[in-house]
C-alpha positions as CSV (number, residue, x, y, z in Angstrom):
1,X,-132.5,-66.6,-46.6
2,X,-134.2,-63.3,-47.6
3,X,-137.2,-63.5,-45.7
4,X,-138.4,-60.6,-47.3
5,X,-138.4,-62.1,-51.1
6,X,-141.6,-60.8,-52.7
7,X,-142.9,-63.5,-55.1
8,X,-146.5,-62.7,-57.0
9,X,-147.4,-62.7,-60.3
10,X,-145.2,-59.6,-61.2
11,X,-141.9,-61.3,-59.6
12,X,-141.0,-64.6,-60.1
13,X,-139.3,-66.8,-57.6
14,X,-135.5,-68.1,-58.6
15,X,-133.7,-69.3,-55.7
16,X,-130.7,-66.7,-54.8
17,X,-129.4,-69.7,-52.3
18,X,-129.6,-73.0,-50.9
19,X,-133.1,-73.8,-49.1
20,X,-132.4,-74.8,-45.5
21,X,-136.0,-77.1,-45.1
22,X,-137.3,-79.0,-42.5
23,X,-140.5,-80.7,-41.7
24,X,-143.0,-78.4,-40.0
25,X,-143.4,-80.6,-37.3
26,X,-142.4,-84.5,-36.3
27,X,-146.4,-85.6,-37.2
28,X,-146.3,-83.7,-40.8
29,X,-142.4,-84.5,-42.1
30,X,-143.8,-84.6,-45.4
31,X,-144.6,-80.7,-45.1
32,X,-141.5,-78.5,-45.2
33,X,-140.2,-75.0,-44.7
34,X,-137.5,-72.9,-44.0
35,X,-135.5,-73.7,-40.6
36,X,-136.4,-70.1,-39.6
37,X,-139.9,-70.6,-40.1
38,X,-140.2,-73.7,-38.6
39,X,-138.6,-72.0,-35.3
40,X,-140.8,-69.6,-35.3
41,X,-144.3,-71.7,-35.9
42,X,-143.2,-74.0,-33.3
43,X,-143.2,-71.4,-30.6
44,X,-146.8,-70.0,-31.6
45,X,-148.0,-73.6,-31.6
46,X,-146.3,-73.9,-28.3
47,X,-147.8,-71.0,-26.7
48,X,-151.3,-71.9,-27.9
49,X,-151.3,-75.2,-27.9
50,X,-152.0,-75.1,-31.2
51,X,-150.9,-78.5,-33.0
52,X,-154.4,-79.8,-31.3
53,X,-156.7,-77.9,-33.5
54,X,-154.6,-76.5,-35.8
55,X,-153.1,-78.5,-38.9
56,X,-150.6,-77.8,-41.7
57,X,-151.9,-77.9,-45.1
58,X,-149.3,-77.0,-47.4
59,X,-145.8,-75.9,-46.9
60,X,-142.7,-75.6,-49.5
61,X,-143.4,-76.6,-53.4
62,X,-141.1,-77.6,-55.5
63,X,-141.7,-76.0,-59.3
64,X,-143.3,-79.4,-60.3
65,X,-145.8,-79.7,-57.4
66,X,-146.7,-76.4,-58.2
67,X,-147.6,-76.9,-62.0
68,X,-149.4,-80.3,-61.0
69,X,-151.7,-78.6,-58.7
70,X,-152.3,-75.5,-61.2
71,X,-153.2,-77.5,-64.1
72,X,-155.4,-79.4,-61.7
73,X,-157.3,-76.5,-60.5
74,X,-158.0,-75.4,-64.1
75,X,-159.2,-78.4,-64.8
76,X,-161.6,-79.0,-61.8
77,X,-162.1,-75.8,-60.8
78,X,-161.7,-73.4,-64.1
79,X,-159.8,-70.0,-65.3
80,X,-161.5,-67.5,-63.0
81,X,-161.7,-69.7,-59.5
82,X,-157.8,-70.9,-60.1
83,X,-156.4,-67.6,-60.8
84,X,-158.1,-66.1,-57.7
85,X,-156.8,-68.9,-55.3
86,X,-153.7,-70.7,-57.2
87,X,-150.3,-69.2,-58.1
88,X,-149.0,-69.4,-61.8
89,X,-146.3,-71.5,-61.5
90,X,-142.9,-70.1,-60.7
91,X,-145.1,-67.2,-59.1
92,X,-145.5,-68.9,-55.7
93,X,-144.7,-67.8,-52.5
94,X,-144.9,-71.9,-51.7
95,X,-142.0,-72.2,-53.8
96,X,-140.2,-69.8,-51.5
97,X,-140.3,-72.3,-47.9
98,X,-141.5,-69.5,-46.1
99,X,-144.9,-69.4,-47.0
100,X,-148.3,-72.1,-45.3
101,X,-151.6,-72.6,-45.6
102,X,-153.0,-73.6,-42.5
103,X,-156.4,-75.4,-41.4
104,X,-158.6,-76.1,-38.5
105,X,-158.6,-79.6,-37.5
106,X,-161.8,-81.9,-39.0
107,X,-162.4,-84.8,-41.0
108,X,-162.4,-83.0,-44.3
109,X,-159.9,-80.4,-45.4
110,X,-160.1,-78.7,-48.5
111,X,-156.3,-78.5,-49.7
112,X,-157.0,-75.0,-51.9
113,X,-159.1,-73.7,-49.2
114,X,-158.7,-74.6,-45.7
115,X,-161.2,-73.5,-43.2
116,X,-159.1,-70.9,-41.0
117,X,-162.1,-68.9,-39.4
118,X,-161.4,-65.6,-37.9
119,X,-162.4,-66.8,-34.4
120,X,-161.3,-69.4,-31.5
121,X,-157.9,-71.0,-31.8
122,X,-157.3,-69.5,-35.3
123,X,-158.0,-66.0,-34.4
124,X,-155.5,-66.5,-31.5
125,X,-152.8,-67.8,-34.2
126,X,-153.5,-64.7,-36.5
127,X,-152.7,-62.4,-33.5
128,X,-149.7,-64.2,-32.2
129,X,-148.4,-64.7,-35.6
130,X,-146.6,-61.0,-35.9
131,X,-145.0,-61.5,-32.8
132,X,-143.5,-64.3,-34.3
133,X,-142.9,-63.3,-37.7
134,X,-145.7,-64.1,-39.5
135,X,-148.2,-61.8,-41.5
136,X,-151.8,-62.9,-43.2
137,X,-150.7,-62.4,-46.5
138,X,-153.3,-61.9,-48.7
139,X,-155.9,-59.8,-46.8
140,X,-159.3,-58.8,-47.4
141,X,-159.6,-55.3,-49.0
142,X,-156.3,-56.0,-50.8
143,X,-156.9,-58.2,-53.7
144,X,-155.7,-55.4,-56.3
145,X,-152.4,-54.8,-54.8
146,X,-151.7,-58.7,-54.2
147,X,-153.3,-60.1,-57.2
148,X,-154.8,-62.8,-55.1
149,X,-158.1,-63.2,-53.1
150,X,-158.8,-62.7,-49.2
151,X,-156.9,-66.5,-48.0
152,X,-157.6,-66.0,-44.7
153,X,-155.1,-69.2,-44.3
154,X,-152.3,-68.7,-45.7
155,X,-149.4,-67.0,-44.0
156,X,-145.5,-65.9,-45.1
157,X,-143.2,-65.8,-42.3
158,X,-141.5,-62.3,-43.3
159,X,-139.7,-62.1,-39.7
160,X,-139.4,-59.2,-36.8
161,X,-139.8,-56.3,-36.7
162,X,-140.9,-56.3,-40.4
163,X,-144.2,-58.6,-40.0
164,X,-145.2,-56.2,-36.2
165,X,-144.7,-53.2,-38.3
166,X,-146.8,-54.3,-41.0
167,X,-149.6,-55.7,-38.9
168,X,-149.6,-52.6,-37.4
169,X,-149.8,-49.9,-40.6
170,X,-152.3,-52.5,-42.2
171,X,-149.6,-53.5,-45.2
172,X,-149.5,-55.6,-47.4
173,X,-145.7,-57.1,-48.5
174,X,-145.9,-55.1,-51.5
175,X,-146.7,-51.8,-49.8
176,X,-144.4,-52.5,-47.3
177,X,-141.9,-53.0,-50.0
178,X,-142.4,-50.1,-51.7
C-alpha cells in the first residue's frame, strides 16, 4: 500500500496492488478501508471516545459507486456545486481505501457534506488525527492547489511522520509531494 498515492483530478487512481479492506468498524461493516487505516482510526476513536458522536460517512468506492454518485450530484445538485464537492470518477481519493468523510452524530446526515464543525469532539479528532496518520485533506485557503473546496470532513490517512510533518508546515499532499 502506498499510502502516499496522490489522486486529484490531474492523477488518476489505477490500483498498483491488491486492496487489503476492512470494515471501519463492527457497527459500519458496510464502510471499508485499508487495514492500515482502519488501525489507525480505531486508536483515535479509542482515545476520544469518539464512535459516540462521531460517525463514518463514506469510506472506500469502487469505480461504479463513484460514477453513480457523480452523475447524481449533477443532476440534483448541478455542474458548479458537484465539481466543488464530488471527484470525477477515477479521480477519487475514495477509490484509494485510504480516504473518509466523517460526520457528527444526529438524525440527519448529509452524505456530500457532513457536518464536521471545527469544535468539540471533532476539533479533538482533527488534532489527534496527525498523530495517527491522518491529515484534513482539502483545507481552507487551498482550493487552487487541490482542485477541491474546504471539506472540513474528509480525511486521507497518509501515515507517520508524513501526515505530523505536514500538519506542521501547513501542506497540502500536493505540496508535500512536490
Amino acid at each position: 500500500m502506498n499510502s502516499l498515492i496522490l489522486v486529484n483530478s490531474q492523477h488518476a487512481y489505477s490500483p498498483d496492488s491488491k486492496q487489503d479492506l476492512i470494515p471501519v468498524h463492527d457497527d459500519y461493516s458496510d464502510i471499508l478501508l485499508e487495514r492500515e487505516a482502519v488501525c489507525a482510526l480505531s486508536r483515535i476513536m479509542e482515545q476520544l471516545g469518539g464512535w459516540e458522536f462521531i460517525v463514518p460517512v463514506s469510506g472506500w468506492r469502487s469505480l461504479e459507486e463513484q460514477l453513480e454518485i457523480y452523475a447524481k450530484s449533477l443532476q440534483e445538485n448541478g455542474p458548479e456545486f458537484t465539481a466543488k464537492f464530488v471527484a470525477m470518477p477515477g479521480h477519487s481519493e475514495h477509490q484509494t481505501g485510504l480516504a473518509i468523510d466523517l460526520g457528527l452524530r444526529q438524525p440527519d446526515i448529509d452524505f456530500i457534506r457532513p457536518a464536521f464543525p471545527y469544535e468539540g469532539i471533532c476539533q479533538k479528532f482533527r488534532e489527534l488525527a496527525p498523530a495517527f496518520g491522518f491529515i484534513e485533506r482539502y483545507p481552507a485557503g487551498k482550493e487552487h492547489i487541490t482542485g477541491i473546496a474546504h471539506e472540513p470532513w474528509h480525511f486521507r490517512y497518509v501515515g507517520m511522520p508524513h501526515s505530523e510533518i505536514m500538519t506542521f508546515k501547513g501542506l497540502t499532499l500536493e505540496e508535500y509531494l512536490a
